[in-house]
Each structure stands twice: as C-alpha cells, then as structure tokens.
Legacy VTK file of the C-alpha trace (Angstrom):
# vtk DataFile Version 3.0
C-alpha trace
ASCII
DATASET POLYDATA
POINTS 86 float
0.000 0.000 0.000
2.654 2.516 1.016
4.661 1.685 -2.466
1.021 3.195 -4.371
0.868 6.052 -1.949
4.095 6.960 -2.653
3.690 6.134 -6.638
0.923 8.391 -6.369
2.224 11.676 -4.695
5.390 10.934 -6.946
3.355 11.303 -10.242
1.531 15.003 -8.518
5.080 16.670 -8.143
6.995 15.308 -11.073
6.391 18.465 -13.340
5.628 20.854 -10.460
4.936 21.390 -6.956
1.978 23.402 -6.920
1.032 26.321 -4.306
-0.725 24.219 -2.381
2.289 21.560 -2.289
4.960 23.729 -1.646
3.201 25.108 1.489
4.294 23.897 5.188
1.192 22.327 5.708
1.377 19.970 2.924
5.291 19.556 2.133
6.349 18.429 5.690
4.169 15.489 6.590
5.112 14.490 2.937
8.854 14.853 4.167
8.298 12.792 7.214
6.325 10.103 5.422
8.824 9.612 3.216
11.837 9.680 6.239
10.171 7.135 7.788
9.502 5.159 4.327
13.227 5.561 4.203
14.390 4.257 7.884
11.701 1.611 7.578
12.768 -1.476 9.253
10.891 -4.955 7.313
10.974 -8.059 10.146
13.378 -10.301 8.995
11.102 -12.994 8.435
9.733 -11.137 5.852
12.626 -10.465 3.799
13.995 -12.520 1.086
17.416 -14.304 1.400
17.788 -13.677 -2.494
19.386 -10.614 -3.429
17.502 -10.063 -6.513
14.011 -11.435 -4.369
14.573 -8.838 -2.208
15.090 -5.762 -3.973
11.871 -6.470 -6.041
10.013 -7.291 -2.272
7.064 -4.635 -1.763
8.922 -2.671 1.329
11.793 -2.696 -0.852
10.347 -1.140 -3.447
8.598 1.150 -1.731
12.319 2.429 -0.123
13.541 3.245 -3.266
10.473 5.190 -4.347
11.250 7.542 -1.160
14.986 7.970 -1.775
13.763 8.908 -5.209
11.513 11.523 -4.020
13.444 13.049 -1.599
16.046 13.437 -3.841
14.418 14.849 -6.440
12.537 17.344 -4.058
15.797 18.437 -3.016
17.426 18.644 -5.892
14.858 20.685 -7.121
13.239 22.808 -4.639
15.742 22.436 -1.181
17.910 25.396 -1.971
15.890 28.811 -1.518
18.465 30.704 -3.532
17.723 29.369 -6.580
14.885 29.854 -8.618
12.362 27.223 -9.066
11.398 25.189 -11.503
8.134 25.669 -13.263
LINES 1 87
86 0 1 2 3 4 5 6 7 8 9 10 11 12 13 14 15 16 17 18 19 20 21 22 23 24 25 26 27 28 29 30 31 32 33 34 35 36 37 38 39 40 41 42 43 44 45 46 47 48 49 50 51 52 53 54 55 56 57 58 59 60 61 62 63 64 65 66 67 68 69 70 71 72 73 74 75 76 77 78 79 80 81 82 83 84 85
C-alpha cells in the first residue's frame, strides 16, 4: 500500500509542486512520510534471502520510491536561492 501512496504523490510533483504543495502544511508530513519510508525497518522474516528477491520485495520497493523523491525534491526545490522550476 505505502509503495502506491508513494507512486501516487510521486506522479503530482513530477512536473511541479503546486502552491498548495509547496506550502508547510502539505510539504512536511510528505517529508516525514517519506523519512520514515526511508528508515523503515521490514521483520526479517519477511525479507527474502535472495538478493535479486529482495530488492523487487514490496517494502523494498517502496524504499527506493522515497529515496527517489526526496532526492528529487531536493534537488529541485531544497535550496531557496535558486529559482524554481516551473
């Protein structure tokens, strides 16, 4: 569920963050959700042994879709001195 959730606010803020998006109220429970997607801990009976199992395992997946994110959110929008995209 959390791998669609994220698939879903990723596909909103690929062009543009709009007003709405870019305001406090909206950008930093996005930021947290996506820190704790990030430092998300899976039990270990739940993850695969297999390498290549593992990184296509849902909580896995839905890791990678964070770092993504947040990356691209700061890349684009975390320094205030330079413009923005549109």
């Amino acid at each position: 569920m959390l791998h669609l959730i994220l698939k879903a606010y990723r596909t909103s803020i690929v062009i543009n963050l709009s007003a709405h998006q870019q305001s406090a109220e909206s950008l930093v429970p996005w930021g947290q959700l996506l820190f704790a997607a990030v430092n998300l801990e899976a039990p270990k009976e739940v993850v695969p042994e297999d390498e290549e199992e593992r990184e296509k395992s849902e909580w896995w997946v839905a890791k990678k879709w964070a770092y993504a994110m947040l990356r691209g959110l700061f890349h684009r929008f975390g320094n205030p001195s330079q413009p923005r995209a549109a």
